[in-house]
N, C-alpha and C positions, 0 to 999 in steps of 0.2 A: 622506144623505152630505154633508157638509159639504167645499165644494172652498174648499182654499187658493191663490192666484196666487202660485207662485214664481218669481222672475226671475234669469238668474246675468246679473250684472254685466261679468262679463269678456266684451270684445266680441270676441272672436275665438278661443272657447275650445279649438277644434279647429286652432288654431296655421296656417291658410289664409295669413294673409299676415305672415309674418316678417318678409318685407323693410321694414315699417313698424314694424317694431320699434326703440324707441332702446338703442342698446349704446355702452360706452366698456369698450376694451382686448381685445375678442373678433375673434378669428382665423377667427373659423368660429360664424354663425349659423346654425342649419339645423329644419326640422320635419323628423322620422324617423317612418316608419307601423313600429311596431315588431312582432315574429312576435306579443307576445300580443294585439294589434285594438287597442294603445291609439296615438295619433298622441303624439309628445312634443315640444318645442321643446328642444332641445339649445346652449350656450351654451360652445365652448371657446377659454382663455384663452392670450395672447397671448404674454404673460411680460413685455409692457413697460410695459401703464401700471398705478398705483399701487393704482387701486380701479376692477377692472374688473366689469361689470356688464350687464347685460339686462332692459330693462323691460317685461312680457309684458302691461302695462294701464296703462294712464294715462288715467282716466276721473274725472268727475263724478257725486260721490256726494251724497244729501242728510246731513244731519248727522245721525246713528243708531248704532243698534250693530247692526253685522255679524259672519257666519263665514265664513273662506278654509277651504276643502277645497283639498286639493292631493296628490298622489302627487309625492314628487322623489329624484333618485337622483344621487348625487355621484362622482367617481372622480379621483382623482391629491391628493386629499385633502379634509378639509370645506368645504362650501358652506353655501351660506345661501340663504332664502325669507324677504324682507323685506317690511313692509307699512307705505308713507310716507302722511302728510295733509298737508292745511294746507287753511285758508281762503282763498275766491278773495280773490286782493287781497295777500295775504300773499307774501312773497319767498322765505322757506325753509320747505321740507318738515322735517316730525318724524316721528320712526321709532316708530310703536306697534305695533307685534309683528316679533318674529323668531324662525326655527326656523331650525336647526342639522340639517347632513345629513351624518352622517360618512365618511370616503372608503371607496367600498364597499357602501355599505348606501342602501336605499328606502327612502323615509318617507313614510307613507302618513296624514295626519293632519286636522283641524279646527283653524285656530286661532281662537281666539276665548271669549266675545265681544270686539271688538274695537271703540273711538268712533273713527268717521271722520268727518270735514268733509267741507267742498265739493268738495276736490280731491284725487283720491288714487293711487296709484305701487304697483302690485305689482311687485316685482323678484327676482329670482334671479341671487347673485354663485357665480359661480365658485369653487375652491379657487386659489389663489394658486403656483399649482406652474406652468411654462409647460407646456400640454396639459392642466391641471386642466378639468376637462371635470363640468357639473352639467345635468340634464334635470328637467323640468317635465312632467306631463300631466294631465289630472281637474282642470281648476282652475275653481275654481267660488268667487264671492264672490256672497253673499246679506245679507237681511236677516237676522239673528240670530231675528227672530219667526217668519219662516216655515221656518227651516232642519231639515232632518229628517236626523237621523245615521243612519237606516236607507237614505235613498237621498242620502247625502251630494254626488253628481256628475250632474251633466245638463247636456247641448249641445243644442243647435235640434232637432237630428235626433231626440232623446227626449223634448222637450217644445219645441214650435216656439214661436214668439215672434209675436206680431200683427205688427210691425215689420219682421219676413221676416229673410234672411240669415244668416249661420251654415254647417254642416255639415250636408248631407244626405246618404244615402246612398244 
């Protein structure tokens, strides 16, 4: 048998501490353990600032091609799941993928593959409605080499990490 090392990237994938999350224009950040077992981080918008926003990772990647797993669900109108880079050193971020969540509906998806740099920004904007309300959970960003679409999600608790930390149950 041949063992592959897969790593998910996002360091807090079961949404434990929100309060370090960076947000501009959200009224209400919250993790919710939802009735089907999944934990989600929920982001509802304020209705005052222009580009409101929640960033669920802001981590250090090497430069590669990756895949975001994510489940996200929008309500009071579409959302978005955006995925920013730049190299360290660099001033602005660029936006290389985005998925579109329409009011009402789950989306349950892979995106990718996707080339990131040094530095890189998962985020999930809200719908633009004030109470437009968008949820996240299953977020998983890998190497695109080891990424398996049959078990597209895993946190600490399903594949522990050497490093420790995470979700256990």
């Amino acid at each position: 048998m041949n063992y592959i090392h897969r790593v998910n990237l996002i360091p807090d994938p079961r949404f434990q501490h929100v309060e370090d999350m960076r947000d501009q224009g959200l009224s209400q950040v919250t993790a919710v353990d939802h009735e089907n077992g999944h934990r989600y981080v929920r982001g509802v918008y304020d209705g005052l600032e222009a580009d409101p926003y929640l960033d669920i990772a802001n981590i250090l990647t090497a430069p590669a091609s990756y895949r975001l797993h994510f489940n996200a669900y929008a309500d009071g109108g579409a959302g978005l799941v955006r995925v920013y880079t730049r190299t360290v050193g660099e001033s602005a971020y660029r936006m290389v993928a985005e998925r579109g969540v329409a009011d009402g509906q789950t989306v349950r998806t892979a995106l990718g593959p996707i080339s990131l740099s040094s530095d890189t920004i998962v985020r999930i904007v809200p719908p633009k409605t004030t109470g437009g309300m968008i949820m996240i959970t299953e977020c998983n960003l890998e190497l695109a080499s080891t990424f398996d679409q049959a078990y597209p999600y895993f946190d600490w608790a399903t594949m522990p990490r050497e490093t420790g930390g995470g979700y256990s149950s």
